[in-house]
N, CA, C and O atoms as a MOPAC input file, in Angstrom:
PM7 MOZYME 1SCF
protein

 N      8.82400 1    53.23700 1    53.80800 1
 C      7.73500 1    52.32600 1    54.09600 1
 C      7.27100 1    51.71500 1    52.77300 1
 O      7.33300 1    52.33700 1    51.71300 1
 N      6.92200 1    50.78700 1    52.85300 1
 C      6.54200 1    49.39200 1    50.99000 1
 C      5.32400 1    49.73300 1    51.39000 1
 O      5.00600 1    50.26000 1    52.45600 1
 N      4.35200 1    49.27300 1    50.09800 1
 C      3.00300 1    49.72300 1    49.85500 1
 C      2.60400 1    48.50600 1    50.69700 1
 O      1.42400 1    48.61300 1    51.02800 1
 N      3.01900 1    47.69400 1    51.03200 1
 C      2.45400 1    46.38300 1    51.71000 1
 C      2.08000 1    47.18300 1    52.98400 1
 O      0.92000 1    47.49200 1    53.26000 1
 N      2.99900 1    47.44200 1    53.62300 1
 C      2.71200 1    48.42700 1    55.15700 1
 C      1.82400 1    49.61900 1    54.98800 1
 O      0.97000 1    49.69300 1    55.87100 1
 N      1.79600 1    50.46100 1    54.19600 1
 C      1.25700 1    51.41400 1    53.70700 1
 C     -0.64700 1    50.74900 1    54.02000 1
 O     -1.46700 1    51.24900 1    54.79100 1
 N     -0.79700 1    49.78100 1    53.30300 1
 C     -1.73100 1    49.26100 1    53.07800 1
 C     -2.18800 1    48.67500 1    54.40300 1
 O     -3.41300 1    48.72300 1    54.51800 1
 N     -1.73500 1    48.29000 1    55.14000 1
 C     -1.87600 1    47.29400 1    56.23600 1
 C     -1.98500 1    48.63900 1    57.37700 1
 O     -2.41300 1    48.36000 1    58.49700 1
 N     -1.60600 1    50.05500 1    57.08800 1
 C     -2.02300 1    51.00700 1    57.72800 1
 C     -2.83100 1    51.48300 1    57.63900 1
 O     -3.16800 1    52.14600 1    58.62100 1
 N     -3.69400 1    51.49900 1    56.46300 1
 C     -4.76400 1    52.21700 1    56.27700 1
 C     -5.91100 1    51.05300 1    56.56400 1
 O     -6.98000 1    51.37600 1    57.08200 1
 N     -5.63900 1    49.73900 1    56.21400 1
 C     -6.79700 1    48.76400 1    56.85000 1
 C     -6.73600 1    49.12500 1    58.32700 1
 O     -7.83300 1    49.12400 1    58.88500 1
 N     -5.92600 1    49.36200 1    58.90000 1
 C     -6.11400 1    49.52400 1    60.40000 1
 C     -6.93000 1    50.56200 1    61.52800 1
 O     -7.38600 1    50.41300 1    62.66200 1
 N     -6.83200 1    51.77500 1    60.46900 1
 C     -7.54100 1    52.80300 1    60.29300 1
 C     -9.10400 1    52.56600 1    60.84500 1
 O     -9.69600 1    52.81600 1    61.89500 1
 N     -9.36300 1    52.10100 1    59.88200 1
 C    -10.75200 1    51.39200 1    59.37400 1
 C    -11.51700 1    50.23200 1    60.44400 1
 O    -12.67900 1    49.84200 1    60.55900 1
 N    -10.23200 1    49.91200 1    61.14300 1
 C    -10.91600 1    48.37200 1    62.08300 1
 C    -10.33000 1    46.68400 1    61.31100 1
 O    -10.41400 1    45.58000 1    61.85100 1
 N     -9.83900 1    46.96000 1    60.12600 1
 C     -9.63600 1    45.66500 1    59.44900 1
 C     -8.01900 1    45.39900 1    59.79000 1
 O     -7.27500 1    45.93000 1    60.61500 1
 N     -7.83300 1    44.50600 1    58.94800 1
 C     -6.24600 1    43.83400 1    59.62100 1
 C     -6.17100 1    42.80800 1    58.31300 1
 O     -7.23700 1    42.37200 1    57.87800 1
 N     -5.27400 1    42.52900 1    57.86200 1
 C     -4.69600 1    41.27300 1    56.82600 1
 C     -3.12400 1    40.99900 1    57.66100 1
 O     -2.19600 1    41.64300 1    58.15100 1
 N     -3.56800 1    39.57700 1    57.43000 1
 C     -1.89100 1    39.00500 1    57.78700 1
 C     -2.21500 1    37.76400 1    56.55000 1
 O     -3.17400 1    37.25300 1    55.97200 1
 N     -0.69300 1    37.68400 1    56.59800 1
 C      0.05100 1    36.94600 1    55.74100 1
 C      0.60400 1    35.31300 1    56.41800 1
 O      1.12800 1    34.99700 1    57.48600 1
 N      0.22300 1    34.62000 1    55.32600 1
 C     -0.02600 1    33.45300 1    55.96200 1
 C      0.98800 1    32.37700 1    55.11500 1
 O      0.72500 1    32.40100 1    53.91300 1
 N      2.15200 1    31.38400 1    55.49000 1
 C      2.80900 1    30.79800 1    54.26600 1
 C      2.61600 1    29.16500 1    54.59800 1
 O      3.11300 1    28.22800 1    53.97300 1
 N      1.72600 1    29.11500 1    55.79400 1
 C      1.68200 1    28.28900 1    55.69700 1
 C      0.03800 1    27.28900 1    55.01900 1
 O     -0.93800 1    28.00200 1    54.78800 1
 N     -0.09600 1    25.91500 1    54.79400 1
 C     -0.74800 1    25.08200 1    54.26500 1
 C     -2.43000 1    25.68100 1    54.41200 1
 O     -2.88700 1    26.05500 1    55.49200 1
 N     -3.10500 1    25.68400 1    53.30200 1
 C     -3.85700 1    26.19800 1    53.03600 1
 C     -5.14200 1    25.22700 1    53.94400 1
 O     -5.97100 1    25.77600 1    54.67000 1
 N     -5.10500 1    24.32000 1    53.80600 1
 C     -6.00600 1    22.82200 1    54.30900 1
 C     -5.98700 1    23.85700 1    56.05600 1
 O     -7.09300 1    24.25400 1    56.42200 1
 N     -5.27300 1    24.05600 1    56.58700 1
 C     -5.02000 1    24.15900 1    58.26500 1
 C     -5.93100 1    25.50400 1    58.48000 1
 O     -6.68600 1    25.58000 1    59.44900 1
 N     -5.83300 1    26.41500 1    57.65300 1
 C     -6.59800 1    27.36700 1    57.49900 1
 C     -7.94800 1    27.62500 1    57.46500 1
 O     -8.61600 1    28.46500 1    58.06700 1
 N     -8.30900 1    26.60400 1    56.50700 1
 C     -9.50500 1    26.31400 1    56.33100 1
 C    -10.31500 1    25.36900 1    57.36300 1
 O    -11.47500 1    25.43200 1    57.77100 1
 N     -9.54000 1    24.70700 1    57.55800 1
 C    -10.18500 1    23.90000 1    59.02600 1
 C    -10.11400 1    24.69800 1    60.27300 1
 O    -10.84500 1    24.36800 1    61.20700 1
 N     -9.44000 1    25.55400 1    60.37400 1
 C     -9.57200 1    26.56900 1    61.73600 1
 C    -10.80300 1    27.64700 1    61.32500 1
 O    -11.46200 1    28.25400 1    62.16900 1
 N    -10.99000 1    27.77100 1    59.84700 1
 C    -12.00500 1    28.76900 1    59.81100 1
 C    -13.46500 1    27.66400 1    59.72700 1
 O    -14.59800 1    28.13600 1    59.63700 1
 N    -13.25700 1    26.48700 1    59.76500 1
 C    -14.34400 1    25.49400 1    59.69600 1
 C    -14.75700 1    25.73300 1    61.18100 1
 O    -15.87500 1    26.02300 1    61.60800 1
 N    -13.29700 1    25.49700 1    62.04300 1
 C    -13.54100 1    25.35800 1    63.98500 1
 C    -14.65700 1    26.82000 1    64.05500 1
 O    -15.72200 1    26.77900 1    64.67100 1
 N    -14.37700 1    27.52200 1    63.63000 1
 C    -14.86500 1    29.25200 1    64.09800 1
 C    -16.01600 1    29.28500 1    63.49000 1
 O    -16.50500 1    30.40600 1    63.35400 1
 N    -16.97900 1    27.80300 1    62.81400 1
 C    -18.07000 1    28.38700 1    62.15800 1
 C    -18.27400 1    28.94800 1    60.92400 1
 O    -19.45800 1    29.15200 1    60.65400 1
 N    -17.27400 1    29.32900 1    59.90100 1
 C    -17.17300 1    29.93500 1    59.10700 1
 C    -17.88800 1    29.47300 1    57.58100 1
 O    -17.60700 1    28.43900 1    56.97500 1
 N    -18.86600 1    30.50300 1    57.14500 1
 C    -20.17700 1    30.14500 1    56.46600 1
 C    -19.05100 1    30.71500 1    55.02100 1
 O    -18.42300 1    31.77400 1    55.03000 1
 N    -19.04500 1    29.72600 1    53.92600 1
 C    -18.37000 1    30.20400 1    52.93800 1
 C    -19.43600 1    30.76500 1    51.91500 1
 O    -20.52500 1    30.19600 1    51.82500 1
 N    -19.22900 1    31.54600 1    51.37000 1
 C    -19.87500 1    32.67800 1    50.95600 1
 C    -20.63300 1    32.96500 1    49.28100 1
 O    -21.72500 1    33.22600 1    48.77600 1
 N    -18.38500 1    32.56100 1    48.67800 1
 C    -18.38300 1    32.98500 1    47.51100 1
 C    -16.96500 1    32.56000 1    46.89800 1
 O    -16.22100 1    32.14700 1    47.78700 1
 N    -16.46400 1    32.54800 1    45.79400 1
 C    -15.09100 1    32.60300 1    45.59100 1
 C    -15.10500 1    33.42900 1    44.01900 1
 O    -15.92500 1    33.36800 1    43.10200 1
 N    -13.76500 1    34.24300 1    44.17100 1
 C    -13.88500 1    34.30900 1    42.61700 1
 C    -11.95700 1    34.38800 1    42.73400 1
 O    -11.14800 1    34.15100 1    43.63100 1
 N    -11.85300 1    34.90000 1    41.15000 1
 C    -10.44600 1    35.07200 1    40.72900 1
 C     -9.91100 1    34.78500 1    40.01300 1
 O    -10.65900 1    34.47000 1    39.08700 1
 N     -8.47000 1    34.59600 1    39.65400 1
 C     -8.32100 1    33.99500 1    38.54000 1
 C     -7.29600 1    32.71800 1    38.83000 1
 O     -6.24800 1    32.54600 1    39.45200 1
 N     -8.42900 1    31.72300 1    37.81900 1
 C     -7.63200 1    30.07300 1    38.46600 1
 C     -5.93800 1    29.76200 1    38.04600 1
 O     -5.58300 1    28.60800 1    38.28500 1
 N     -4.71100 1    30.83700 1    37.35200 1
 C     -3.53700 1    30.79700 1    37.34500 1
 C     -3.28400 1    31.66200 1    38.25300 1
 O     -2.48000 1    30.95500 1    38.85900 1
 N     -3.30900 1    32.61400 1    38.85000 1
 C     -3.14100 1    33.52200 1    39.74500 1
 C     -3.15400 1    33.40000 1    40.94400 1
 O     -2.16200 1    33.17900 1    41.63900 1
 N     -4.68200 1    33.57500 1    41.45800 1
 C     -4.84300 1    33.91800 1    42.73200 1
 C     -6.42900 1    32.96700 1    42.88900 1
 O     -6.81500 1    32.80600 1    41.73100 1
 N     -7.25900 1    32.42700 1    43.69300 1
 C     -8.78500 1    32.76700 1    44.14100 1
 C     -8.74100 1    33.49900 1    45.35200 1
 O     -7.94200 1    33.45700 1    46.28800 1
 N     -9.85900 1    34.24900 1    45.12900 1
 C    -10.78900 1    34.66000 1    46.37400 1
 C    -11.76800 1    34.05100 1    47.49400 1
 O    -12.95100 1    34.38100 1    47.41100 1
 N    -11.40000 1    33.24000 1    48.47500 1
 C    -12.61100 1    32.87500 1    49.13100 1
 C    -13.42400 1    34.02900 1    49.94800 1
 O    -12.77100 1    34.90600 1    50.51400 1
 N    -14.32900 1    34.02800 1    49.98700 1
 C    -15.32700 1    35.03600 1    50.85400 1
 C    -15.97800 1    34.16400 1    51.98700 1
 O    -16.59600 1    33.11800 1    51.78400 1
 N    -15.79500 1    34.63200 1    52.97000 1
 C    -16.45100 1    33.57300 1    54.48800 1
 C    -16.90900 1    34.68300 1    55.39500 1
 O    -16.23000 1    35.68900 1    55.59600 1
 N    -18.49900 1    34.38300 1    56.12400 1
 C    -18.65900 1    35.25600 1    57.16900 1
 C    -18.46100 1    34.49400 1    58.78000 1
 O    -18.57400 1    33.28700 1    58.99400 1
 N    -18.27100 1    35.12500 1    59.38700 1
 C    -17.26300 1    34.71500 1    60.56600 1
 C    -18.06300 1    35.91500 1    61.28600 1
 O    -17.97600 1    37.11600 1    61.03200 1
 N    -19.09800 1    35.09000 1    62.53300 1
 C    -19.80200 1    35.74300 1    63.40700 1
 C    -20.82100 1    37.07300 1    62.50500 1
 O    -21.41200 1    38.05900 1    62.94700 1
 N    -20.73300 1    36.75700 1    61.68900 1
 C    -21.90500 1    37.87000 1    60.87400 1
 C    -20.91100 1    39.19000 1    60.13900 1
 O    -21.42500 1    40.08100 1    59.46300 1
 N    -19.31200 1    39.09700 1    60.44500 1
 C    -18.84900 1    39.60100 1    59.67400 1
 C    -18.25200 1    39.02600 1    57.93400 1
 O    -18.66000 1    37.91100 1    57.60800 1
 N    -17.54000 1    39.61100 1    57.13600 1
 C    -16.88100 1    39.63800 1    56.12700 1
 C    -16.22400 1    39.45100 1    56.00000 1
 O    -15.52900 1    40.45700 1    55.86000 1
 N    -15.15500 1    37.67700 1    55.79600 1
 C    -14.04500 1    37.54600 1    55.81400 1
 C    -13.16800 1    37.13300 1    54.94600 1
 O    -13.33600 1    35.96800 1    54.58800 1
 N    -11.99100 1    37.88000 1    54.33000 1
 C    -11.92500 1    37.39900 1    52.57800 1
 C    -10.50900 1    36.30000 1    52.86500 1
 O     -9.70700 1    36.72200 1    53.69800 1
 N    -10.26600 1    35.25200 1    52.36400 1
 C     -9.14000 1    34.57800 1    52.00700 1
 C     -8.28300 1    34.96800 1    50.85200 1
 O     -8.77600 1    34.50000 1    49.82600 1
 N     -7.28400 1    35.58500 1    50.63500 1
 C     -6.34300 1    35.20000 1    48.98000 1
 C     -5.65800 1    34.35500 1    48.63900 1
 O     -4.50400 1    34.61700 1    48.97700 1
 N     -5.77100 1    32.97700 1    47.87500 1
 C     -4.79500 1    31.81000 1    47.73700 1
 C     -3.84700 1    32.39300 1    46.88600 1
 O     -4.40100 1    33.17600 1    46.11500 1
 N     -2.50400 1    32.31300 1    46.70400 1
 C     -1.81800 1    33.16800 1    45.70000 1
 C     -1.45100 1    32.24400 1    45.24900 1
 O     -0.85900 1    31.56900 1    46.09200 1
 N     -1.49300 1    31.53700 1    43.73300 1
 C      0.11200 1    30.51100 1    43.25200 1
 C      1.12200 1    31.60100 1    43.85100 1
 O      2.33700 1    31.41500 1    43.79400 1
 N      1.91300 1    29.29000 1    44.39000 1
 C      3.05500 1    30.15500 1    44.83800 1
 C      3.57500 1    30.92900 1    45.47600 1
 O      4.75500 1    31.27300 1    45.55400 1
 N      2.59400 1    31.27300 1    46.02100 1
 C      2.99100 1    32.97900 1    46.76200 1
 C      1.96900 1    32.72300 1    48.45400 1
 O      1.35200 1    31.73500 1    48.85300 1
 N      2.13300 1    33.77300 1    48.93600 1
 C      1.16500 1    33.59200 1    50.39000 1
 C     -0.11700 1    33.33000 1    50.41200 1
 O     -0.70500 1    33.18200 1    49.34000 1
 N     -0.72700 1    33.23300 1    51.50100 1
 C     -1.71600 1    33.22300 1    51.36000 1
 C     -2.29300 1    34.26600 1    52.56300 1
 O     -1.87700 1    34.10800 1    53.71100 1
 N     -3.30700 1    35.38300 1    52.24500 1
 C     -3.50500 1    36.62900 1    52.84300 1
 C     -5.34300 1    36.27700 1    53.55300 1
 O     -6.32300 1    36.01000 1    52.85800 1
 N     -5.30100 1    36.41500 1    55.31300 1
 C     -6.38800 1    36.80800 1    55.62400 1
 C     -6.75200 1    37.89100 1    55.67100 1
 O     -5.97300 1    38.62300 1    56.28100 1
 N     -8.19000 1    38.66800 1    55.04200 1
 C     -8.44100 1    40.41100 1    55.18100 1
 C     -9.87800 1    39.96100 1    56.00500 1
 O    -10.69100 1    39.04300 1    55.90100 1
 N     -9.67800 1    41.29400 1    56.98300 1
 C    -11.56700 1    41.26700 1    57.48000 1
 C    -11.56100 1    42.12200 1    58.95800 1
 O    -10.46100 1    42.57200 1    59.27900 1
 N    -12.12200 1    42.25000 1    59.41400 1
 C    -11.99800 1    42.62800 1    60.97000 1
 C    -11.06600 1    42.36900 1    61.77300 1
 O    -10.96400 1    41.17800 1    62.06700 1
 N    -10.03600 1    43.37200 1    62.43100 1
 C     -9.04200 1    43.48000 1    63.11500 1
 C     -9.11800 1    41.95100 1    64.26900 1
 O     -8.26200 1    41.07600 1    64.14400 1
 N    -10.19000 1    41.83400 1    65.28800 1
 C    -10.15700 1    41.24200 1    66.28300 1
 C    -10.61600 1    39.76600 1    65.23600 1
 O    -10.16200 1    38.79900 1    65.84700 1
 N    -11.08400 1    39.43700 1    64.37600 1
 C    -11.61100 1    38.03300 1    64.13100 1
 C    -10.49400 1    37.91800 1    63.66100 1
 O     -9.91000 1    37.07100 1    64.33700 1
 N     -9.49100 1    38.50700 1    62.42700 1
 C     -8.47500 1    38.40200 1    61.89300 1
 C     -7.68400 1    37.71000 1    62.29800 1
 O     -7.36200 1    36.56700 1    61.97200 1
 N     -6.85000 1    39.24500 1    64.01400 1
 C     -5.87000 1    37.83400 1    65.15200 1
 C     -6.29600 1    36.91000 1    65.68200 1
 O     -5.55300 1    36.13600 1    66.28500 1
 N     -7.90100 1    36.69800 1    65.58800 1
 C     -8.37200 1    35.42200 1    66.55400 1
 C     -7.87300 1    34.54600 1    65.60600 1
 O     -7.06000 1    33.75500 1    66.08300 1
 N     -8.13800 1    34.39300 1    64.14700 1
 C     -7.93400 1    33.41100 1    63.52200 1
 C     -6.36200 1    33.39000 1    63.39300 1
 O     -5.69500 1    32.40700 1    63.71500 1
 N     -6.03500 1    34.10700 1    63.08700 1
 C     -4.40400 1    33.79800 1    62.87500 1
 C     -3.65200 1    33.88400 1    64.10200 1
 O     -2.58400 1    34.42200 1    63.81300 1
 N     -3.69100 1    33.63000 1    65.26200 1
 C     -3.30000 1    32.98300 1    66.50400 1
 C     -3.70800 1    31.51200 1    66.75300 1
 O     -3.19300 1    30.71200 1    67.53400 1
 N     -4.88300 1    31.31600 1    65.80600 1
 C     -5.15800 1    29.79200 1    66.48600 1
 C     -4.70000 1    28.97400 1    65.11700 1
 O     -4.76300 1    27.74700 1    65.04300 1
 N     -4.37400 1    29.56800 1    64.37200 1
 C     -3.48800 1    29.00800 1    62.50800 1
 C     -2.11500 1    28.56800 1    63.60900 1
 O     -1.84600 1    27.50500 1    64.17000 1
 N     -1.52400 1    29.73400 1    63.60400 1
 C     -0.04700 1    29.77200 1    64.53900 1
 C     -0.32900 1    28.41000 1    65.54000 1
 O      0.27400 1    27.34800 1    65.38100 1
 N     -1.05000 1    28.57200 1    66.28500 1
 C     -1.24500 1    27.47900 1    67.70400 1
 C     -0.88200 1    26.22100 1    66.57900 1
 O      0.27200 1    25.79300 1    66.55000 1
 N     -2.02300 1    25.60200 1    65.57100 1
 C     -2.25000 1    24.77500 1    65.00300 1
 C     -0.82900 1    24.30800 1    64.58600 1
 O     -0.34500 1    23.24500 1    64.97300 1
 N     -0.21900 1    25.15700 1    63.79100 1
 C      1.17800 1    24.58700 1    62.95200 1
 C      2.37900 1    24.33300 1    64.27200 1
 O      3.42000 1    23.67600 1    64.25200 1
 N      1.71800 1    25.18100 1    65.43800 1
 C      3.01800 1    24.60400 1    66.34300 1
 C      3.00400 1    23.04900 1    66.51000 1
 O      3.92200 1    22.27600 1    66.23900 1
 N      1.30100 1    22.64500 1    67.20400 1
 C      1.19600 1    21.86700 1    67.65100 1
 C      1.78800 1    20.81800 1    66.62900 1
 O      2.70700 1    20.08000 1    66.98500 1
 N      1.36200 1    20.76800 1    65.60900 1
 C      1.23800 1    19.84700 1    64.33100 1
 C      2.76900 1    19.81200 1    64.17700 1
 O      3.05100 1    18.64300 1    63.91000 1
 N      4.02900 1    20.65600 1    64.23000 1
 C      5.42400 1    20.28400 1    64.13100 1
 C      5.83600 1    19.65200 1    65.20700 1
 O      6.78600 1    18.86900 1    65.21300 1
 N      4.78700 1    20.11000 1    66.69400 1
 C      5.81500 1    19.43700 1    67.78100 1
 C      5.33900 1    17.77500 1    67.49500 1
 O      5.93100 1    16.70000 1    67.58700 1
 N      4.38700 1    18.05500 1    67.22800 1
 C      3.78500 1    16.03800 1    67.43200 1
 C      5.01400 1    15.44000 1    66.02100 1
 O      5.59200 1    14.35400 1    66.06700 1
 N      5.12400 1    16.18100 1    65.19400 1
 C      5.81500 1    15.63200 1    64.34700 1
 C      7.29400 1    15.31800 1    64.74300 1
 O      7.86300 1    14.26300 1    64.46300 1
 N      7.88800 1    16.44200 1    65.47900 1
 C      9.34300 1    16.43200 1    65.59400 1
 C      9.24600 1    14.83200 1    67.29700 1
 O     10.10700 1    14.07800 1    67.75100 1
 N      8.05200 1    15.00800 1    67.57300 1
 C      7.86700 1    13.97200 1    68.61500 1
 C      8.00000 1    12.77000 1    67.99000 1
 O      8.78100 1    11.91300 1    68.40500 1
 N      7.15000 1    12.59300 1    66.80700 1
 C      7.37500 1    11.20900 1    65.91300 1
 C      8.55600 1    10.89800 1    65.55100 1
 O      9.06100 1     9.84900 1    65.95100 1
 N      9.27100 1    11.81900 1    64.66100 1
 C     10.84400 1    11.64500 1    64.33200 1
 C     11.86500 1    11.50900 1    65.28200 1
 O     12.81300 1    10.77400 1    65.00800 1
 N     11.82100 1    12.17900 1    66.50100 1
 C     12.69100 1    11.58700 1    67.37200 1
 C     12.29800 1    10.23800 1    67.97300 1
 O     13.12000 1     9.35400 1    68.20900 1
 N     10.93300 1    10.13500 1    68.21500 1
 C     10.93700 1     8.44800 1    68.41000 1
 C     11.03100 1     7.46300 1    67.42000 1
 O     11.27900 1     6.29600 1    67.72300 1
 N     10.80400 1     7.93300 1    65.91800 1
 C     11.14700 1     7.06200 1    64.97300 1
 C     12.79900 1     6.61000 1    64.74700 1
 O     13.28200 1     5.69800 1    64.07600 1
 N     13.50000 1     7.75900 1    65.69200 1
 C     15.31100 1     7.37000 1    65.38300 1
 C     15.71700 1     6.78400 1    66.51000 1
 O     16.84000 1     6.28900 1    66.40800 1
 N     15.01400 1     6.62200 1    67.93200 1
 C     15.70500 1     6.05200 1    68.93900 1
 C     15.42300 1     4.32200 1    68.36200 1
 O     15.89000 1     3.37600 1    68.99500 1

């Protein structure tokens, strides 16, 4: 088992949940805009990583932007998949309208 799982077991423990996110940071943030989401705080380091902090229904919800790398929701198990089911919904919709454009842009 990788410390990634390791980790993602013991948040679970607890009630929390992180998923891993590769897609566009903008889509994220506008789904946590849809849900109300009161931004908080940010810290980190500006070659690395930031931290956003957002509360979401009166809980604690942290963002990690990584250069380069993923981008990680942490916070409460059930707000967690709410949000990252309606991220998922979002990028479907947003490829099908696209792959809809490109096939009508070639007929």
């Amino acid at each position: 088992m990788n410390i990634a799982a390791k980790v993602d077991a013991l948040f679970g423990l607890f009630g929390y949940a992180r998923v891993r996110f590769s897609q566009d940071v903008d889509t994220i943030f506008s789904v946590l805009g849809e849900f109300g989401a009161v931004k908080c705080g940010e810290s980190g380091m500006p070659t690395a990583f930031t931290n956003y902090f957002f509360r979401v229904r009166g809980r604690k919800v942290k963002l990690t932007v990584e250069d380069y790398e993923d981008t990680i929701l942490t916070g409460p198990k059930a707000i967690v998949q709410e949000l990252s089911q309606k991220v998922s919904e979002r990028v479907r919709t947003r490829c099908s309208v696209a792959r809809c454009f490109v096939e009508r842009d070639a007929s």
